[in-house]
C-alpha positions as CSV (number, residue, x, y, z in Angstrom):
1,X,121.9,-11.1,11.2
2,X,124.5,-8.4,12.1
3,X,123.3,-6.2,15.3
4,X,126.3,-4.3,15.0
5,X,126.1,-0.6,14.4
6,X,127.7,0.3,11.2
7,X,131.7,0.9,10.3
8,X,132.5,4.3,12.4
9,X,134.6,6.6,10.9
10,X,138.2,7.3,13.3
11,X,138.6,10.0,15.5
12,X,139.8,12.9,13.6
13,X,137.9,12.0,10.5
14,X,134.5,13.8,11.3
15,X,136.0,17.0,11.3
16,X,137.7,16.7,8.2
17,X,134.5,16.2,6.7
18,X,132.6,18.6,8.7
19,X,135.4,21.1,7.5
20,X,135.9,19.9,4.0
21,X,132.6,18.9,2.7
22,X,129.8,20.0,4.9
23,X,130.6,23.6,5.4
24,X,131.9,24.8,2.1
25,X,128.4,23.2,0.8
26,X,126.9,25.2,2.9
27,X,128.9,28.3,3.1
28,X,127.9,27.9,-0.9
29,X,124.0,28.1,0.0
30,X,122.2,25.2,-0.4
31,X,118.9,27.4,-1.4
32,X,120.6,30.5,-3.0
33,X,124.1,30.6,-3.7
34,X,126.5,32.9,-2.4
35,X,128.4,34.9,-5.2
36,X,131.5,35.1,-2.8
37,X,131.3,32.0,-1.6
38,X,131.1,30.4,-5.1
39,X,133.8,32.9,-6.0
40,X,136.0,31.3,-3.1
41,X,135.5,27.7,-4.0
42,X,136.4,27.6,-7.9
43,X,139.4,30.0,-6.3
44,X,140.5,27.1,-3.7
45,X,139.5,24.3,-5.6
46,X,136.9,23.8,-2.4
47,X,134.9,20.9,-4.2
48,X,137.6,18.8,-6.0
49,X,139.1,18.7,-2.2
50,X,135.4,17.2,-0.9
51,X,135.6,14.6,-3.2
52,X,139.4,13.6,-2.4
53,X,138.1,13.5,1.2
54,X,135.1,11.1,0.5
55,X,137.8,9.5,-1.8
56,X,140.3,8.5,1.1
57,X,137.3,7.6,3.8
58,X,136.1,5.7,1.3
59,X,139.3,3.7,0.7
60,X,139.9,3.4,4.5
61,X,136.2,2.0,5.2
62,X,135.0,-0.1,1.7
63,X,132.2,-1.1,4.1
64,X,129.3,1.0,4.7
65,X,127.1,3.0,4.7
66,X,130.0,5.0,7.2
67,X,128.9,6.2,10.6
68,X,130.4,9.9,11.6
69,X,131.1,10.3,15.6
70,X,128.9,13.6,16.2
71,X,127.8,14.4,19.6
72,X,124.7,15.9,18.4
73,X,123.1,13.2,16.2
74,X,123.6,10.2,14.0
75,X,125.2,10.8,10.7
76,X,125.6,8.4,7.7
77,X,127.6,9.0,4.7
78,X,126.8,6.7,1.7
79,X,130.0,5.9,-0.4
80,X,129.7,3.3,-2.7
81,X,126.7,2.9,-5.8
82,X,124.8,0.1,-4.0
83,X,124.3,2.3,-0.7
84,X,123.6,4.7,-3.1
85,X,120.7,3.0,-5.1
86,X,119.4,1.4,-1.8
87,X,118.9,4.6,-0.2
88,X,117.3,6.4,-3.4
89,X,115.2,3.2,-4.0
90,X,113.6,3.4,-0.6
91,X,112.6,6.4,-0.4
92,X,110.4,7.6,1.2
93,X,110.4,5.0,3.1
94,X,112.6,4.1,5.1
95,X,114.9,7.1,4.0
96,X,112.2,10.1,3.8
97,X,113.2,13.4,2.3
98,X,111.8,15.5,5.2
99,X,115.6,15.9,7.0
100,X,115.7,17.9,10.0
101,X,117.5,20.0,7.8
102,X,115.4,20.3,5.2
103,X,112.3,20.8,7.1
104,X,113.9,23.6,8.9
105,X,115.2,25.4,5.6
106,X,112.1,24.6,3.4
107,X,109.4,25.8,6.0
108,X,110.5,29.6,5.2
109,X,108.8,29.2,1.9
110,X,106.8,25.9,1.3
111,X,106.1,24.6,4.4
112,X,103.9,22.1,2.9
113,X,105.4,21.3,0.1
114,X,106.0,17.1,-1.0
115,X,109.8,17.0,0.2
116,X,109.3,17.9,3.6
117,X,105.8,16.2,3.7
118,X,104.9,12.1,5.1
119,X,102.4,9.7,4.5
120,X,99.2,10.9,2.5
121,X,100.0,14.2,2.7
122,X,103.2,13.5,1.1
123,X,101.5,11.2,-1.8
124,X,98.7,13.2,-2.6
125,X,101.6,16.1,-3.1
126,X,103.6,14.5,-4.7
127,X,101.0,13.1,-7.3
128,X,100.0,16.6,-8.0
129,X,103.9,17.4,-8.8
130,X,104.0,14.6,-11.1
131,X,100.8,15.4,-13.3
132,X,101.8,18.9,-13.4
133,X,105.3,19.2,-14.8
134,X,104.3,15.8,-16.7
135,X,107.2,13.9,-15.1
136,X,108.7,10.6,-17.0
137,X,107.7,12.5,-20.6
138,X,110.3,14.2,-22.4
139,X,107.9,16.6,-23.9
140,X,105.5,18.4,-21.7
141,X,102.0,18.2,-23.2
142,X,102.0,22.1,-22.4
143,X,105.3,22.1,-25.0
144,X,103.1,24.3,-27.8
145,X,103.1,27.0,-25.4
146,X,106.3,26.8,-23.8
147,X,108.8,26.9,-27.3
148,X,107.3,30.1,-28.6
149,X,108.1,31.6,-24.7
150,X,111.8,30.3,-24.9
151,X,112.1,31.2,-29.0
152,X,110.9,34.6,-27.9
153,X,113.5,35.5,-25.0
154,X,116.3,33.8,-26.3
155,X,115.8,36.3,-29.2
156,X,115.6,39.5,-26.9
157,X,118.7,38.2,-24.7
158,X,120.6,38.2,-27.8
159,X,119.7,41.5,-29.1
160,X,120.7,43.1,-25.7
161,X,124.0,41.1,-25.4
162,X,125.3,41.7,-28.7
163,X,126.4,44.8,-28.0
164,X,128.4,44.5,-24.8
165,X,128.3,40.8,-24.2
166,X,126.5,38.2,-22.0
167,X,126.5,38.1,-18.1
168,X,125.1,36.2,-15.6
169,X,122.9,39.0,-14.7
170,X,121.3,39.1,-18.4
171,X,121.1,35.3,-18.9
172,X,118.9,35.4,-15.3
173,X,117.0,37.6,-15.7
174,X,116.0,36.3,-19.3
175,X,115.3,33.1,-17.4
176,X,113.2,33.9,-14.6
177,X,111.4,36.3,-17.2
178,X,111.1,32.7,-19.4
179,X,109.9,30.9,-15.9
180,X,107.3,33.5,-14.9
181,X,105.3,32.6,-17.9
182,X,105.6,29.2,-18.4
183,X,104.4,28.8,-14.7
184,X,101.5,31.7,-14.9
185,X,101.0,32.6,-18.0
186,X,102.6,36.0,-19.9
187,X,100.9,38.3,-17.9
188,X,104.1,37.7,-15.2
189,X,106.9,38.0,-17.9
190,X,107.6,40.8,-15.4
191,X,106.7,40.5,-12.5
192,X,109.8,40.8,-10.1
193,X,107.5,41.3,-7.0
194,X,107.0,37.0,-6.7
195,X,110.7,36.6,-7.7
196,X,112.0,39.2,-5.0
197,X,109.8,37.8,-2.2
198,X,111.0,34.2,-2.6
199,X,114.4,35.3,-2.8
200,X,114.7,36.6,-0.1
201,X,112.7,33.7,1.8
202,X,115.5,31.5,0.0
203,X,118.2,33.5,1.4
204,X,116.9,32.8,4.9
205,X,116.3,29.3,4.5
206,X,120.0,29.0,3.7
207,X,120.4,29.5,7.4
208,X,117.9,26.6,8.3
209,X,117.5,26.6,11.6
210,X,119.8,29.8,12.6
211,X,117.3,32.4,11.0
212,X,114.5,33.3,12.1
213,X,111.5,33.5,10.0
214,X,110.1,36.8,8.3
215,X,106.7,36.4,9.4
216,X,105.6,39.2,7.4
217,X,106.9,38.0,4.1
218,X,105.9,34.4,4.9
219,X,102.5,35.0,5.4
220,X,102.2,37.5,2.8
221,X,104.1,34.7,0.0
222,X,100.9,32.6,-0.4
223,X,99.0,35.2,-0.8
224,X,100.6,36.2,-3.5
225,X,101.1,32.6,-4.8
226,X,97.4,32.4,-4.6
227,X,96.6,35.8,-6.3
228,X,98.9,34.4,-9.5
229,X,97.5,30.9,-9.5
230,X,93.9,32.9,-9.9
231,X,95.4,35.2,-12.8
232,X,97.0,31.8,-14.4
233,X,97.0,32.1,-18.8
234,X,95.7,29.3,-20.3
235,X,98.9,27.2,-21.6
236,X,100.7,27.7,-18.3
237,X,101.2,25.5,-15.4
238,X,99.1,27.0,-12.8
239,X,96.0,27.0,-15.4
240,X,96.9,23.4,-16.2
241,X,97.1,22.4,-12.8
242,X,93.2,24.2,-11.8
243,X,91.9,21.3,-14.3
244,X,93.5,18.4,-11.6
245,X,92.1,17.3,-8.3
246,X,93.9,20.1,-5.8
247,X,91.3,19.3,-2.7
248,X,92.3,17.7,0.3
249,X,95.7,17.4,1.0
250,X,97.3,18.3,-1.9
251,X,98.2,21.5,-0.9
252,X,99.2,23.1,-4.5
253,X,100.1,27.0,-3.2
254,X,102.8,25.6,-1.6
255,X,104.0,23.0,-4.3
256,X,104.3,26.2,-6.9
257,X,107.3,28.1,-4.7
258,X,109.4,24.6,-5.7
259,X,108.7,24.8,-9.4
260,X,109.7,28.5,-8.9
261,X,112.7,27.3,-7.6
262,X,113.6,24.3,-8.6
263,X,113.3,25.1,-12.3
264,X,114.8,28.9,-12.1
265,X,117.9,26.9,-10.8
266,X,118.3,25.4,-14.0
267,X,119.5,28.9,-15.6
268,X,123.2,27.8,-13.7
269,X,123.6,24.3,-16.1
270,X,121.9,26.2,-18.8
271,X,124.6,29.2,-18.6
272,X,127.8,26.7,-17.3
273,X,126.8,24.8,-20.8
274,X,126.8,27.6,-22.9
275,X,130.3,28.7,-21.3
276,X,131.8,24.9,-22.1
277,X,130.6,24.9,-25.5
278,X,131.9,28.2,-25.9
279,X,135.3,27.4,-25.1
280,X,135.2,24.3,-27.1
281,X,134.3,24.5,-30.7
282,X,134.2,20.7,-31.6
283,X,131.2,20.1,-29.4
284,X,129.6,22.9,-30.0
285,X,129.7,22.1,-33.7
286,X,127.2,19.3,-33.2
287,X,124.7,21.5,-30.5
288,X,124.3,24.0,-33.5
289,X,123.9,21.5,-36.2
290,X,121.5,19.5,-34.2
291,X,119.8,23.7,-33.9
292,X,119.9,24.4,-37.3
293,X,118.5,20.6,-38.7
294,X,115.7,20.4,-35.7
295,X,111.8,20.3,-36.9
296,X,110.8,19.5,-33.8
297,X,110.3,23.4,-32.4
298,X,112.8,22.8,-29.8
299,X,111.1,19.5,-28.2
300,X,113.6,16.6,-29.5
301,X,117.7,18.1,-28.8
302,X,118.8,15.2,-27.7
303,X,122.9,16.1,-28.0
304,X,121.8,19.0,-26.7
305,X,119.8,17.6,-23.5
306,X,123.1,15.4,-23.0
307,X,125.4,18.5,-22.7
308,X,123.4,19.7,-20.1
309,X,123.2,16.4,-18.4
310,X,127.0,16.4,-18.6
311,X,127.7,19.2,-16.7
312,X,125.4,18.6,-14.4
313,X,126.8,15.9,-13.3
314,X,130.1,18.2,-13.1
315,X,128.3,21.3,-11.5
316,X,125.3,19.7,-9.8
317,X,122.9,22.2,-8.8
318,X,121.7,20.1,-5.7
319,X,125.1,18.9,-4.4
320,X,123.4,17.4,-1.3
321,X,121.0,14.7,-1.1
322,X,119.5,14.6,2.3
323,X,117.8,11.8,4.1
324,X,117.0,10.7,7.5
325,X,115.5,7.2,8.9
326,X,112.8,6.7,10.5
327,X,113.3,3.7,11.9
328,X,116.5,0.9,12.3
329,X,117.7,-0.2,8.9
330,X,119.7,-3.0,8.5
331,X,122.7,-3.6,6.1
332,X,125.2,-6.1,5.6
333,X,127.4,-4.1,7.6
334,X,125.9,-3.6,10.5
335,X,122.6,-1.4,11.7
336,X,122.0,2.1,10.9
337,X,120.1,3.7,13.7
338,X,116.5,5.5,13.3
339,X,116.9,8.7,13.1
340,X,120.1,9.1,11.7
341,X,120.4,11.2,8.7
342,X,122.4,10.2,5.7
343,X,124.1,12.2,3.4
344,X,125.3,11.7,-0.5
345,X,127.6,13.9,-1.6
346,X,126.2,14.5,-5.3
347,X,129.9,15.7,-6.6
348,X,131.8,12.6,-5.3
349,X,129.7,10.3,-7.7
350,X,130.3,13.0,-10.6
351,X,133.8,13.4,-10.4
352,X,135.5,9.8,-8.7
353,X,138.1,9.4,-11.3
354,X,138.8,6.0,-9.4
355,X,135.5,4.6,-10.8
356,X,134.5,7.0,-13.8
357,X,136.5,7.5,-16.7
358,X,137.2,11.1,-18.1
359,X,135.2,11.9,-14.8
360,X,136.9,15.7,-15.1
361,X,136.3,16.0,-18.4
362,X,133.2,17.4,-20.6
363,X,132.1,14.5,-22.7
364,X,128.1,14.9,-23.9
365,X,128.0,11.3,-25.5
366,X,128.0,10.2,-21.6
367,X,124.8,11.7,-21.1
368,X,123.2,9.7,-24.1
369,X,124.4,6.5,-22.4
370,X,122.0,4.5,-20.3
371,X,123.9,3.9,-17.4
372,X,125.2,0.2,-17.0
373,X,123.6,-1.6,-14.1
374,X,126.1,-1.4,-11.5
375,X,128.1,0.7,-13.2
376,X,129.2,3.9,-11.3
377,X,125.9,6.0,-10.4
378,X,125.3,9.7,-12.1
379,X,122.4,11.2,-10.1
380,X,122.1,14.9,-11.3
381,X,118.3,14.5,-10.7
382,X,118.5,12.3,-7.5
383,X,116.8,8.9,-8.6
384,X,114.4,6.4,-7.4
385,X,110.2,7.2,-5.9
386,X,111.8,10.6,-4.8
387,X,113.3,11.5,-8.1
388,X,113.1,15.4,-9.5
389,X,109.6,15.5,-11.2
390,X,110.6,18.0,-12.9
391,X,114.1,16.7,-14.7
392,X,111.9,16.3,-18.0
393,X,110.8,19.9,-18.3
394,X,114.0,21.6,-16.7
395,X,115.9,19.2,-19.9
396,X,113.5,20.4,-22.2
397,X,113.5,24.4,-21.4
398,X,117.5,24.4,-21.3
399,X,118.0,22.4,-24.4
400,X,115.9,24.6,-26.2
401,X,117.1,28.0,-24.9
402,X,120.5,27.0,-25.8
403,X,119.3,25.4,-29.4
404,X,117.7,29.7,-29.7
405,X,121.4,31.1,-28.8
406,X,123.8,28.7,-30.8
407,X,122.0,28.6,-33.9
408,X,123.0,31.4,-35.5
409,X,125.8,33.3,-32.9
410,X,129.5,32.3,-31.9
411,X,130.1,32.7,-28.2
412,X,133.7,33.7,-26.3
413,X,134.0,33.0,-22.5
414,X,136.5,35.2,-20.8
415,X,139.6,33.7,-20.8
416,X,139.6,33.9,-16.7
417,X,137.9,30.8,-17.2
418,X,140.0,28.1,-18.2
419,X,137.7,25.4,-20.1
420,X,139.7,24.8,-22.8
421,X,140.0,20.8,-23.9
422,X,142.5,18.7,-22.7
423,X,142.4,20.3,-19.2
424,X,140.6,19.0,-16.0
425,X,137.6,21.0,-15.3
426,X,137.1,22.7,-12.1
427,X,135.5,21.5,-9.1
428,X,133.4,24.5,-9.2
429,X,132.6,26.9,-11.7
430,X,131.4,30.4,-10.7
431,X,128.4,31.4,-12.9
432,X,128.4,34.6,-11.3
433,X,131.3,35.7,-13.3
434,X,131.1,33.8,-16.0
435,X,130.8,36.7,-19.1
436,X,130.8,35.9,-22.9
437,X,131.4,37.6,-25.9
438,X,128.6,37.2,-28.7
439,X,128.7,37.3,-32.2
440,X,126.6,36.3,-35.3
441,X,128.7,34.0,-36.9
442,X,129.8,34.4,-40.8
443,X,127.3,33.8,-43.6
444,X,128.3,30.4,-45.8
């Protein structure tokens, strides 16, 4: 057996990564973006020149997982697929999800939710996750309620943007309006209070560690998680979840916040897919015939589902997948040391051209694909025990907002944006500015 430690990375190549990968991520906000800082990237091309850097440290060091000299801690980068699947398939154990890191940013606003939680605490958590948002079902058995909600917004987004166009401020607000009801019930269609307070939380917990804690706002969060769990509508996810088992150690006040968040993130593939299928007419042509032919309500949009799998995998929304070991693992390559925290870098398995054909390009029949085993990973969702519960419902509320808006209306993006076919995508695209001209399209 090889007691080595793992293949170190040279000298200089740390920084490079430090300055190239880890802190445009972060300057990004890793739990509420930045509108300058996304700005900046798409501007400077910040991502595409994280995933050339992974690119050449991979070349230089095919063995792995890579060590990175830091003088404060152990640092892993995984680079290849079978790292990759290793670490996501043992998880949580040995490869938990309770980072350092995370712990530190996640404890402004959930400290006790599943992904910064161990042992029973975590299982009980995480079992309540899963029944809730019905993970592994494509349909939520709570779908009846949910269409109607997304059928009805999509409708009063269009109205108001028809007029002046749609922003990224409309298409939000439409969203979180769409996730305030589907998580209590349509009593909260507007209640901005909730969505302000985590906010806020979330734009501390970018800072992790640095910030310190509004100890105000945090106490008073739970309270107000618990006074809307109380109000829950029958049909919504907190009234579904008060028929489970929520005693012990299941915690559920603070497993809500990360349905708050987790699934109001989804508005930034939901708008970046309506912008692509903007610009390109020959795959929206499909999205709005699979609209127009659907019986299903909204619950079976499979193209549609693929599109938004598609750019995700261009745009992830979680473009850091954080573990850290809790005790020695060994690879074929040497020993990775407990403790040491292990970082994939969700863009470099979306966009290696080296390994992944078209990887720049916008191609939904990808997304309809099982992926190969062995073949080059697409991990949107993360993967393995740790997986995103909620990658069902997020796929299932996107697909079917977007089926409401392309049915009957042509969109324009701003020509700022160039997402035209036969170009390379960017690394980044800044939902912030994305703006589009809408239209009902021409009786036939």
């Amino acid at each position: 057996m090889n007691q080595r430690p793992l293949p170190k990375a040279t000298v200089g190549e740390p920084a490079a990564v430090i300055a190239e990968v880890f802190l445009p991520a972060a300057a990004k906000g890793p739990l509420l973006r930045r509108p300058r800082a996304v700005a900046m990237a798409e501007r400077f091309g910040l991502d595409e020149r994280a995933v050339r850097r992974l690119q050449k440290l991979h070349s230089r060091h095919p063995a792995g997982p890579v060590l990175l000299r830091l003088p404060f801690r152990h640092q892993a980068l995984a680079l290849a697929p079978d790292h990759l699947r290793y670490i996501l398939g043992h998880s949580p154990a040995p490869f938990p999800t309770a980072s350092s890191e995370k712990r530190a940013a996640l404890a402004h606003f959930e400290p006790r939710n599943v992904l910064i939680s161990h042992g029973p605490d975590r299982a009980a958590r995480r079992r309540l996750q899963e029944q809730v948002l019905d993970a592994g079902h494509p349909v939520h058995q709570l779908a009846g309620h949910f269409m109607p909600i997304v059928r009805g917004e999509a409708e009063v987004l269009l109205r108001r943007a028809e007029p002046g166009g749609l922003d990224w401020a409309a298409f939000v607000e439409s969203w979180d309006r769409i996730l305030r009801r589907v998580v209590f019930g349509d009593h909260a269609r507007d209640d901005r209070e909730l969505t302000d307070m985590l906010t806020r939380l979330r734009a501390d917990a970018n800072w992790a560690f640095l910030n310190p804690r509004r100890t105000k706002l945090r106490n008073r969060f739970p309270t107000a998680i618990e006074e809307r769990l109380a109000a829950a509508e029958e049909g919504s996810l907190a009234r579904f979840m008060a028929g489970m088992d929520t005693s012990g150690k299941a915690a559920p006040v603070d497993q809500v916040p990360q349905w708050l968040f987790a699934l109001g993130n989804a508005a930034m593939p939901a708008s970046r897919t309506l912008a692509v299928l903007a610009a390109r007419g020959e795959q929206a042509g499909p999205a709005r015939q699979e609209a127009r032919r659907d019986e299903t309500g909204g619950r079976h949009l499979p193209y549609l589902r693929s599109c938004v799998l598609e750019v995700l995998r261009l745009w992830p929304t979680t473009p850091m997948i954080l573990r850290q070991t809790t005790r020695s693992v060994q690879w074929e390559d040497g020993v990775m040391p407990a403790r040491c925290g292990v970082l994939i870098f969700v863009p470099y398995f979306g966009r290696d051209d080296r390994h992944l054909d078209h990887a720049h390009d916008f191609r939904p029949g990808r997304g309809l694909e099982e992926e190969k085993p062995g073949g080059w990973p697409r991990i949107p969702f993360s993967d393995g025990p740790a997986a995103c519960p909620g990658k069902q419902l997020t796929l299932l509320l996107t697909s079917a907002m977007l089926a409401h808006l392309l049915r009957d209306r042509q969109f324009t993006v701003a020509p700022h944006h160039d997402l035209a076919p036969g170009k390379p995508l960017p690394g980044t695209l800044d939902h912030f500015s994305l703006r589009l001209a809408v239209e009902p399209l021409p009786t036939e």
